[in-house]
C-alpha positions as CSV (number, residue, x, y, z in Angstrom):
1,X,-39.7,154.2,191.7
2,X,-40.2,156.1,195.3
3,X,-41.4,159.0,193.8
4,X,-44.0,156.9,191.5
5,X,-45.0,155.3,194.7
6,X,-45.7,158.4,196.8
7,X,-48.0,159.1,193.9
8,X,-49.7,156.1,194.9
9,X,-49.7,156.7,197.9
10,X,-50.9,160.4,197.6
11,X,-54.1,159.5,195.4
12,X,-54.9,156.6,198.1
13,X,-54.5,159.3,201.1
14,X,-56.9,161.3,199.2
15,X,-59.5,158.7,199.1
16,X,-59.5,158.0,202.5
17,X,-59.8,161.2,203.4
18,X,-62.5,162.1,200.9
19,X,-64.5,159.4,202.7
20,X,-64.0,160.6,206.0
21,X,-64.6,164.1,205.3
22,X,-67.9,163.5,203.5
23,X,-69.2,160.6,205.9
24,X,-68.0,161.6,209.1
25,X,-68.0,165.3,209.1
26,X,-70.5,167.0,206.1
27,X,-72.8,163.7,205.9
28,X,-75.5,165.9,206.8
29,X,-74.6,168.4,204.3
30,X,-75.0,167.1,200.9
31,X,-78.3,165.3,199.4
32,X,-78.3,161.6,199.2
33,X,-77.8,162.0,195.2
34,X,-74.8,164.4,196.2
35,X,-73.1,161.6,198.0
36,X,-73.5,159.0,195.3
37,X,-72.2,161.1,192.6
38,X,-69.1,162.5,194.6
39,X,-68.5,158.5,195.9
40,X,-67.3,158.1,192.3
41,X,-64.1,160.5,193.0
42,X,-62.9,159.3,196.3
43,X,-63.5,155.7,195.8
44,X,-61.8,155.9,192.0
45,X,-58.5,157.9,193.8
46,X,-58.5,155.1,197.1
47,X,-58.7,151.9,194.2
48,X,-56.8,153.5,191.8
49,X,-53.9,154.5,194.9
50,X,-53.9,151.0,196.4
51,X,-53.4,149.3,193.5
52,X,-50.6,151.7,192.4
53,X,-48.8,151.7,195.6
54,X,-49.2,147.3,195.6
55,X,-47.9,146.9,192.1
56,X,-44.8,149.7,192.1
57,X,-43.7,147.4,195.4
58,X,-44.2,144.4,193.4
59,X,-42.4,145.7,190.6
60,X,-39.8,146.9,192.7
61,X,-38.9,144.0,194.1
62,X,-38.8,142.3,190.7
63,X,-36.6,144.6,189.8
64,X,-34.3,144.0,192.4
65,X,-34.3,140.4,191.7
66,X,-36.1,139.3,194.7
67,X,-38.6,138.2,192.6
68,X,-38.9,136.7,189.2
69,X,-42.7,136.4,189.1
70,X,-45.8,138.3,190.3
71,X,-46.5,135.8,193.0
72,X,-43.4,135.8,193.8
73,X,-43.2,139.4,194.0
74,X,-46.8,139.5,196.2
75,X,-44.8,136.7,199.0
76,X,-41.8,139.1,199.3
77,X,-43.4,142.1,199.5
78,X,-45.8,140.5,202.2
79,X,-42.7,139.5,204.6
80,X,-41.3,142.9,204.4
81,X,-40.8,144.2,207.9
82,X,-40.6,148.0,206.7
83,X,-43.2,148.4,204.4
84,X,-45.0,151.8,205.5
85,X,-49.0,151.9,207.0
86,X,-50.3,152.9,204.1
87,X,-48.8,149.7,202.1
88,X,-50.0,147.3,204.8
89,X,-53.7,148.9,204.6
90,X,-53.5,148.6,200.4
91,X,-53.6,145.2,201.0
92,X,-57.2,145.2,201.8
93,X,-57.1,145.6,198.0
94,X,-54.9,142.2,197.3
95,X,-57.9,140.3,196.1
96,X,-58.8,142.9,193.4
97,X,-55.0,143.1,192.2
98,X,-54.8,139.6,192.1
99,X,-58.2,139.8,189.6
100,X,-56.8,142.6,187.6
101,X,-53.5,140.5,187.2
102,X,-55.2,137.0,186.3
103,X,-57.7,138.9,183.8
104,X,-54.8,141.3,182.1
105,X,-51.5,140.5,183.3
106,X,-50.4,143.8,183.3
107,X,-46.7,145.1,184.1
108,X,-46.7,148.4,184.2
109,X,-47.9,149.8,187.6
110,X,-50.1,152.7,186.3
111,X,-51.8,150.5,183.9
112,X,-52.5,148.0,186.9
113,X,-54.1,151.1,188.7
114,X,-55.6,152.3,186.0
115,X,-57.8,149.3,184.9
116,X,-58.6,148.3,188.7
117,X,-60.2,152.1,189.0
118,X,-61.9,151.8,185.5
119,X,-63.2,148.7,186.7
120,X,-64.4,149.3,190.2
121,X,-65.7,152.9,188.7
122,X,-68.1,150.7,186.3
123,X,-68.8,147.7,188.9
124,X,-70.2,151.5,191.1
125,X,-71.8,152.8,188.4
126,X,-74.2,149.4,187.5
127,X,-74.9,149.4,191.1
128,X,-75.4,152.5,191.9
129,X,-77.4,153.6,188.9
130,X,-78.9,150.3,188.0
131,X,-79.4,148.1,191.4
132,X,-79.7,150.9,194.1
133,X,-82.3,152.8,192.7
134,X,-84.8,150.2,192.6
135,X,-84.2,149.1,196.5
């Protein structure tokens, strides 16, 4: 489950990092179009690694036993005093998993991350290619 997790945690890294990189170093660099159509890649990795790394610690601690239910799972993992930085800042994403869990009431962690990406990626896509051009 730790390696699964570092996964998580890898794609969510990279989504940060995308985000810098474009907006606070090469802003200047690419066209306005550019950065809309590259915003789909880092923002798809951040969602889909927050929601990976909240829902393998969930899981985990269900399958420890700490936790027989999802909410209980999300109030355990919450009072964990060791949980790493990049955990604690996936939880910006709580409301979104919380969504994706009352919508689909997935188990399985990639799914979880999987669907919340999908969805954000289309929720982008509407505004981006439908809203945004008309402002």
């Amino acid at each position: 489950m730790e390696r699964e997790k570092h996964i998580y945690e890898f794609f969510f890294l990279a989504g940060v990092f995308g985000a810098v990189y474009l907006y606070a170093f090469h802003f200047d660099d690419f066209s306005e179009t550019e950065l809309v159509r590259v915003s789909y890649l880092w923002i798809a990795a951040l969602v889909f690694g927050a929601h990976g790394v909240i829902a393998t610690e969930v899981k985990a601690l269900m399958d420890a036993g700490q936790a027989t239910t999802y909410q209980e799972g999300l109030t355990a993992r919450g009072k964990q005093e060791n949980r790493s930085f990049l955990s604690r800042l996936a939880t910006v994403f709580l409301p979104s998993y919380l969504g994706i869990m009352a919508l689909f009431k997935i188990k399985q962690p990639f799914l979880v991350a999987l669907t919340a990406a999908t969805g954000w990626i289309f929720a982008l896509f509407l505004f981006l290619e439908g809203i945004f051009p008309a402002m």
